[in-house]
C-alpha positions in Angstrom: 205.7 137.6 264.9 207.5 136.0 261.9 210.0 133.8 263.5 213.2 135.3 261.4 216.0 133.7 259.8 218.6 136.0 258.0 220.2 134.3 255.5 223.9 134.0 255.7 226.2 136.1 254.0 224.2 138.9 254.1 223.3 141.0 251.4 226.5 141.6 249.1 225.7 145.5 249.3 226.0 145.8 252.9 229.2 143.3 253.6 230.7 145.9 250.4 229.9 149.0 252.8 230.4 147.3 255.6 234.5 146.7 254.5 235.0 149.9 252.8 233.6 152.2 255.7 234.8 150.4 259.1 234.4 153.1 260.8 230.5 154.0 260.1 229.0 155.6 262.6 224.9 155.4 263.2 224.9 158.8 261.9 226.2 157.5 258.4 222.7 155.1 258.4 220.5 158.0 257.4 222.9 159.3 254.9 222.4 159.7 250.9 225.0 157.8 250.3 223.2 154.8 252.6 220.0 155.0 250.9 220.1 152.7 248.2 222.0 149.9 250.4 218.7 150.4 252.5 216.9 149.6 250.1 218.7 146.6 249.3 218.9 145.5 252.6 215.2 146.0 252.6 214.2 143.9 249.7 216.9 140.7 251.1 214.6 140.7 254.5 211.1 140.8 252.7 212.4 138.0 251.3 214.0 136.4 254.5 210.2 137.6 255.9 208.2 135.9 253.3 207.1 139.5 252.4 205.2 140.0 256.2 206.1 143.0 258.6 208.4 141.3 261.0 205.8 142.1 264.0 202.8 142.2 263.2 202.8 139.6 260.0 200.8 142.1 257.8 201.8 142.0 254.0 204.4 143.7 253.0 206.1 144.9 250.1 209.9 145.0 249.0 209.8 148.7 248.6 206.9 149.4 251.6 208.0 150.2 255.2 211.5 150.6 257.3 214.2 148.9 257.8 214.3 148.2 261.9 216.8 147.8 264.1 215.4 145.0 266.3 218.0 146.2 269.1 217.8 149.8 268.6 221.0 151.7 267.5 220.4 154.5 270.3 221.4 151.6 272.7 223.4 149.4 270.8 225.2 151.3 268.1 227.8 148.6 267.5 224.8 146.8 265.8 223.7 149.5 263.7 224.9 147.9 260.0 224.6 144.1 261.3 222.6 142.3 259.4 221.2 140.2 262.1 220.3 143.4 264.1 217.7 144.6 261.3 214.5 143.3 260.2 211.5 144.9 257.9 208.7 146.7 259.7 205.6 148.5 258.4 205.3 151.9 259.6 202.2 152.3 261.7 202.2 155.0 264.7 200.0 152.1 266.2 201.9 149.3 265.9 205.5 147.4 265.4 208.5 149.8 265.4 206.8 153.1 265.5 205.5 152.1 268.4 208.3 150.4 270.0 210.8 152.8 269.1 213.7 153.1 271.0 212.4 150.1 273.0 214.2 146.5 274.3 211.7 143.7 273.3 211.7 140.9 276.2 211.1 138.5 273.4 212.7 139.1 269.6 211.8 137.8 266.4 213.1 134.4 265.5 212.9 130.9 265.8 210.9 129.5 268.9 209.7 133.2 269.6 206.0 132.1 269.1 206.0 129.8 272.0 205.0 132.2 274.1 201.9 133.0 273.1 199.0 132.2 270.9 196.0 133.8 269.0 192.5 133.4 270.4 189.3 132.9 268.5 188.3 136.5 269.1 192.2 137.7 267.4 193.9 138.3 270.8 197.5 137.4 271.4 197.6 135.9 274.4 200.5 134.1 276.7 200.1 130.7 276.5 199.1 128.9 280.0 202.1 127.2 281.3 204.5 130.0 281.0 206.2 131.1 284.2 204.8 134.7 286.2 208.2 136.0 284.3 207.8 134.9 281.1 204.2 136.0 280.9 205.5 139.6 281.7 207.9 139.4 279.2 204.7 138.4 277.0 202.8 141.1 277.7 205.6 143.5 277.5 206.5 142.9 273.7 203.2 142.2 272.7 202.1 145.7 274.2 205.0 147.4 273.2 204.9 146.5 269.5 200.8 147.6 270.0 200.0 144.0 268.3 196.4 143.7 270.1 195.4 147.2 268.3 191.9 146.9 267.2 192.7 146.8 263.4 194.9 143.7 263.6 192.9 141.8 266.3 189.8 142.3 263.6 192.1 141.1 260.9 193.2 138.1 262.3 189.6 137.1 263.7 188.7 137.1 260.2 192.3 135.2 259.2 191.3 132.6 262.1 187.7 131.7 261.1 189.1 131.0 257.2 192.1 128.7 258.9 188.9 126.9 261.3 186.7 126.0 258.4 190.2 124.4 256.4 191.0 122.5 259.4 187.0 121.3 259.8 186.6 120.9 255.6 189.9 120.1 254.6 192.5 119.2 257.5 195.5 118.0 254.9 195.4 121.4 253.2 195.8 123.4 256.2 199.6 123.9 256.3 199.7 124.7 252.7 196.7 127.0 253.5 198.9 129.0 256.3 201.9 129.6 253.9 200.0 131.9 251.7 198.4 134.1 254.4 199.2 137.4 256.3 200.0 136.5 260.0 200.4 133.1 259.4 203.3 132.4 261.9 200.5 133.3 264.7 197.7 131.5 263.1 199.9 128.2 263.5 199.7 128.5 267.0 195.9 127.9 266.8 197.0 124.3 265.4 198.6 123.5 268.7 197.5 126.6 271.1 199.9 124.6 274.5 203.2 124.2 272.7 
């Protein structure tokens, strides 16, 4: 899961709607007159993202996917035009916000949200060991919910692990350099230091 940062202001195009229509409702979100702040909004967190879906770390384009309300607006409509509430997802009935939905992740993206588990050598997310009964639940639970051990991804990231193994055997100094050009590289760090 990319471990988010939103940058701060937000995007000038929502902080413009945000003051001249203080009384939006989630309704207004799917609106014409919406659209093209969506986009905007859409192309300020690819960048925030480093151009990865938010969940599942594939590559993603400015103008690909949705924008996602990590809390979703059916529950929390208060949060519907916050900036810190929305992230980019692909849309994939099988994964990420499809599949979540109206759902309440145990464990959101953002800093620190990939100490709880790690990728295996055959692609799996896992918990890692020393979590408590709890927080392995909570482990499972967004992992499943966001469908990130589908069969597609765990392929793709077997393949994305091997590549990152034979940097760290051939060429250990280059492999953080190595991880900042790759799809799901914020879970193929915690192969460097699979305990932490």
């Amino acid at each position: 899961m990319v471990e988010l940062q939103h940058r701060d202001p937000p995007p000038v195009e929502l902080a413009n709607f945000q003051n001249t229509n203080p009384q939006a409702s989630v309704v207004d979100f799917d609106q014409p007159s919406f659209q093209a702040i969506k986009r905007a909004v859409k192309a300020s967190l690819n960048t925030d993202q480093g151009g990865l879906c938010v969940y599942c770390e594939r590559k993603l384009a400015s103008d690909e996917g949705q924008l996602e309300h990590i809390k979703p607006r059916s529950s929390h409509p208060q949060l519907c035009f916050t900036y810190t509430n929305h992230a980019h997802s692909c849309i994939n009935s099988k994964s990420c916000g499809q599949k979540k939905k109206d759902g309440i992740l145990p464990i959101e993206p953002g800093p620190g949200c990939n100490n709880h588990w790690w990728l295996s050598d055959k692609g799996t997310i896992e918990p890692v060991p020393d979590l408590t009964r709890q927080q392995r639940h909570q482990t499972y639970q967004t992992r499943d919910m966001l469908g990130l051990n589908n069969a597609y991804l765990v392929n793709e990231r077997k393949k994305w692990f091997g590549s990152v193994q034979t940097v760290l055997r051939d060429a250990p100094n280059d492999v953080q350099l190595f991880l900042r050009q790759l799809p799901y590289r914020h879970i193929l760090a915690t192969t460097l230091h699979p305990s932490s």
